[in-house]
ChimeraX commands (.cxc) that place a marker at each C-alpha (Angstrom):
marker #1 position 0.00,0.00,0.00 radius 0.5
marker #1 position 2.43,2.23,0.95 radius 0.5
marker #1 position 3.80,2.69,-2.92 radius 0.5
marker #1 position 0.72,3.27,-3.65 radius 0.5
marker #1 position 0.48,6.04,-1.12 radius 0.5
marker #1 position 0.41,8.74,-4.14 radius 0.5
marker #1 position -2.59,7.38,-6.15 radius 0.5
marker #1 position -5.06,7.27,-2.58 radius 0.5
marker #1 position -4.13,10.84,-1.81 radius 0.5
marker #1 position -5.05,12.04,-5.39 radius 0.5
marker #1 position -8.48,10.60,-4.53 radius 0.5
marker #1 position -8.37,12.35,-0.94 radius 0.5
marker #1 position -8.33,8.84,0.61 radius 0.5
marker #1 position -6.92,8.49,4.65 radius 0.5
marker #1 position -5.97,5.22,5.10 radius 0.5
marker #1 position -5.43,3.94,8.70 radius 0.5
marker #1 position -3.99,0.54,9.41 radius 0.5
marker #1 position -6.06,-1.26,12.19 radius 0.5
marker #1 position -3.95,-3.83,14.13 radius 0.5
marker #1 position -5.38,-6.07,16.09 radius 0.5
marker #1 position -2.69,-6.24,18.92 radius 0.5
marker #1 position -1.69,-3.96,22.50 radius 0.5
marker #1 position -0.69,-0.92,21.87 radius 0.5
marker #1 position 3.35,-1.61,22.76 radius 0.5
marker #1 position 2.89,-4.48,20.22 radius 0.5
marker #1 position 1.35,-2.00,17.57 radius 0.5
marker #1 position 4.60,0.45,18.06 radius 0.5
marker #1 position 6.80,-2.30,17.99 radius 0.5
marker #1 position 5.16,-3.37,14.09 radius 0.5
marker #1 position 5.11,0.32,13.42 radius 0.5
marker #1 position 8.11,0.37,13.67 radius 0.5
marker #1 position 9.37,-1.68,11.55 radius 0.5
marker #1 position 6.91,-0.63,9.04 radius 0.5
marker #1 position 8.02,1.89,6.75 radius 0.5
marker #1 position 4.25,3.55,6.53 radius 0.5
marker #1 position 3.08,6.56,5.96 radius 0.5
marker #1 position -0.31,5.52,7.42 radius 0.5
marker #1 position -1.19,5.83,10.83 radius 0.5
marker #1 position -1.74,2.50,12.61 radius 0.5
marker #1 position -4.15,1.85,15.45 radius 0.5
marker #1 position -4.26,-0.85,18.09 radius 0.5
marker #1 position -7.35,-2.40,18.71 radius 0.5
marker #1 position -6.52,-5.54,20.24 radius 0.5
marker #1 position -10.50,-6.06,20.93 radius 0.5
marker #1 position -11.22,-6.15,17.28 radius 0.5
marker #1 position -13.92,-2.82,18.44 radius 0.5
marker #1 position -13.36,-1.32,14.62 radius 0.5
marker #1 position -13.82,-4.45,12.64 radius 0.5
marker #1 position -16.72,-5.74,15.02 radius 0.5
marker #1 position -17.95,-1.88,14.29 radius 0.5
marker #1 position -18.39,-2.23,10.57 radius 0.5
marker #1 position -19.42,-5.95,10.69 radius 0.5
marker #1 position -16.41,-7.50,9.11 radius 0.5
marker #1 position -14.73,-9.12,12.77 radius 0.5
marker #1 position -14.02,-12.35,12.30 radius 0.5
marker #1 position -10.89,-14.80,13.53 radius 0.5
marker #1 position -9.39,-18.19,12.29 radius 0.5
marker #1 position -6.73,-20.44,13.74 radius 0.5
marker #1 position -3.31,-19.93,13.36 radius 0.5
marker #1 position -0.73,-22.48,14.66 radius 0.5
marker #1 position -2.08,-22.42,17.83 radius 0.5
marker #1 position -3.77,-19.28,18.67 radius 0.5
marker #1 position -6.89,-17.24,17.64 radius 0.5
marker #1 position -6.19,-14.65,15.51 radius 0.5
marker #1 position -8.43,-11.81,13.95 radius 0.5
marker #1 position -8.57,-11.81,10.07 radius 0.5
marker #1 position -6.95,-9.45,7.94 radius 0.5
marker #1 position -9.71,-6.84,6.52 radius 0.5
marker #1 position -9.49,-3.85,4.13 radius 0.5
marker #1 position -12.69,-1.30,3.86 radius 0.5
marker #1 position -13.91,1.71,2.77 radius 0.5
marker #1 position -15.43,3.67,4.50 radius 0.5
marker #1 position -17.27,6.70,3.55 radius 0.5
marker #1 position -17.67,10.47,4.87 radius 0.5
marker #1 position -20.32,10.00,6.28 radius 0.5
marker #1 position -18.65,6.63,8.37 radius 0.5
marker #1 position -20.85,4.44,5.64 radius 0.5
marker #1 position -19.03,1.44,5.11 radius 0.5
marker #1 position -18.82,0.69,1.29 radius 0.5
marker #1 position -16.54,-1.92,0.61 radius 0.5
marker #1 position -15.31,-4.47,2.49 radius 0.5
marker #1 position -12.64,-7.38,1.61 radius 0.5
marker #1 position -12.47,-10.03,4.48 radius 0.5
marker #1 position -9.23,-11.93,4.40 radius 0.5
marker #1 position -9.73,-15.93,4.17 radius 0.5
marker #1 position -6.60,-16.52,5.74 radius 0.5
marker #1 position -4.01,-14.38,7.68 radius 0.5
marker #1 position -2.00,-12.77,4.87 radius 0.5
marker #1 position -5.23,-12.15,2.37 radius 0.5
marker #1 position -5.16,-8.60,3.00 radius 0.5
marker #1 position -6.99,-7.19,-0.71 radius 0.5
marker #1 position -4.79,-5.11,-2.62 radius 0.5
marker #1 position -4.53,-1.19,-3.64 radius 0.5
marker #1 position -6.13,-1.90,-6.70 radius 0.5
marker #1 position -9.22,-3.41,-5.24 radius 0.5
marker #1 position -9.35,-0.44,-2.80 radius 0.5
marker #1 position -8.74,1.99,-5.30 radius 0.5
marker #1 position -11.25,0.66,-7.69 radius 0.5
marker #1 position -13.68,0.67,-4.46 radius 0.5
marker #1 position -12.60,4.45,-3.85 radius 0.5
marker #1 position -13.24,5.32,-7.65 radius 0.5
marker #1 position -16.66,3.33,-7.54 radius 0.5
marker #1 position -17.97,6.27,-4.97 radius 0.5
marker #1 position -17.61,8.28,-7.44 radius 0.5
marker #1 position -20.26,7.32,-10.12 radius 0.5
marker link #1:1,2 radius 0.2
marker link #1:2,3 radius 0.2
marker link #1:3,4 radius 0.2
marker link #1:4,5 radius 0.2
marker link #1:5,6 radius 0.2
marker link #1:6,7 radius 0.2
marker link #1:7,8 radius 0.2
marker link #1:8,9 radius 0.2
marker link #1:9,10 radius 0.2
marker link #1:10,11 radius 0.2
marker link #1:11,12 radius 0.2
marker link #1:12,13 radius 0.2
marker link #1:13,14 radius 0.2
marker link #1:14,15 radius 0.2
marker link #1:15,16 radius 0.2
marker link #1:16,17 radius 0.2
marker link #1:17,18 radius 0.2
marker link #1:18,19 radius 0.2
marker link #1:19,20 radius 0.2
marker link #1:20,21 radius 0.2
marker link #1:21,22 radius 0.2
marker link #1:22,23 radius 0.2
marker link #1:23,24 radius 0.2
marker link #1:24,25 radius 0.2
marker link #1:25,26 radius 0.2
marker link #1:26,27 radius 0.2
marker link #1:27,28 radius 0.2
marker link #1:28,29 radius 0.2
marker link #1:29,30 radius 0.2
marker link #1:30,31 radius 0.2
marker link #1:31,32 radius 0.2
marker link #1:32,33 radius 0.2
marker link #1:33,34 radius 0.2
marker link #1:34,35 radius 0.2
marker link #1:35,36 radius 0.2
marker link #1:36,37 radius 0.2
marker link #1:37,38 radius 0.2
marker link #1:38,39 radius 0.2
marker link #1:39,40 radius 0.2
marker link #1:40,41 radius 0.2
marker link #1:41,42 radius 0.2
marker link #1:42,43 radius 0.2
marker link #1:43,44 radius 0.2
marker link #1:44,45 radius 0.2
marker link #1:45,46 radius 0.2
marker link #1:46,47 radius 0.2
marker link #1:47,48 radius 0.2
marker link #1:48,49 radius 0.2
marker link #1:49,50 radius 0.2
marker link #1:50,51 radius 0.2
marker link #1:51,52 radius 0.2
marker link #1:52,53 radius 0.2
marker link #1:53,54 radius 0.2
marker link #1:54,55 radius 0.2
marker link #1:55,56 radius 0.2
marker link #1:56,57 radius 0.2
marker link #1:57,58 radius 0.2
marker link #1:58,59 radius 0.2
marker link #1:59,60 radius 0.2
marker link #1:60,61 radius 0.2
marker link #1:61,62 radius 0.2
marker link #1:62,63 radius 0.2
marker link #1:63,64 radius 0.2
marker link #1:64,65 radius 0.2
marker link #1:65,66 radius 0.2
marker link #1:66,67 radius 0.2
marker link #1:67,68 radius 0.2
marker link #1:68,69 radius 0.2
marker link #1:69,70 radius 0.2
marker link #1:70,71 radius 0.2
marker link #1:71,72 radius 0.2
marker link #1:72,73 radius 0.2
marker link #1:73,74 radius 0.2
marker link #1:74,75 radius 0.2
marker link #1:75,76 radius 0.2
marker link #1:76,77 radius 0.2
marker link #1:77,78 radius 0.2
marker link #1:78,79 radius 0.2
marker link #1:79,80 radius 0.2
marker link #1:80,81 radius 0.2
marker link #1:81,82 radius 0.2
marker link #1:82,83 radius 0.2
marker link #1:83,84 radius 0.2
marker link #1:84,85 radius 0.2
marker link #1:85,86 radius 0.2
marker link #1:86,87 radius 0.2
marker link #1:87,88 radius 0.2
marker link #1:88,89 radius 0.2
marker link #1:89,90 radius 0.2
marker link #1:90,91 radius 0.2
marker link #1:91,92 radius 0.2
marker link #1:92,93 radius 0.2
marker link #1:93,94 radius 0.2
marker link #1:94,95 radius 0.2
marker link #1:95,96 radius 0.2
marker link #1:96,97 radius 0.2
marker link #1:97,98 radius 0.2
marker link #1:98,99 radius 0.2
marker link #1:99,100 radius 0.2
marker link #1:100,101 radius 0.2
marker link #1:101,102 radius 0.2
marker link #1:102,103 radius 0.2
marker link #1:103,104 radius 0.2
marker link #1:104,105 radius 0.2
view
């Protein structure tokens, strides 16, 4: 996403990365993320749940929430939603973009 970072701001698009993890945990990720999104911690899964798209599958041993990309809206409509199927199906900047360009028909 992040060399894609150009073609969302032409569209006036914020994109925030949700984590699902503490916030030390979140830093820690940020950190070695070179982003220039701002990430949030939600280690209840609050946003997902929010929009209807929380949802968790096994991993090894452990519970873990799965990867989701949306759209939301001005007006805090969600309008797209791609729910991961396993833990690295995170949709792509093409699908969001097309999403993003979709609002505007």
């Amino acid at each position: 996403m992040a060399s894609r970072a150009a073609e969302f701001q032409q569209r006036h698009v914020q994109l925030l990365i949700v984590v699902a993890q503490e916030p030390f945990r979140a830093a820690a990720w940020a950190a070695k993320l070179d982003t220039p999104y701002p990430i949030l911690a939600d280690p209840l899964a609050w946003v997902c749940a929010t929009y209807g798209v929380a949802q968790q599958l096994m991993v090894h041993d452990e519970w873990v929430n799965v990867p989701a990309a949306f759209v939301i809206d001005g007006n805090g409509i969600l309008r797209y939603a791609h729910v991961g199927v396993a833990f690295n199906d995170r949709g792509t900047p093409d699908e969001l973009l097309a999403a993003v360009d979709a609002l505007g028909e």
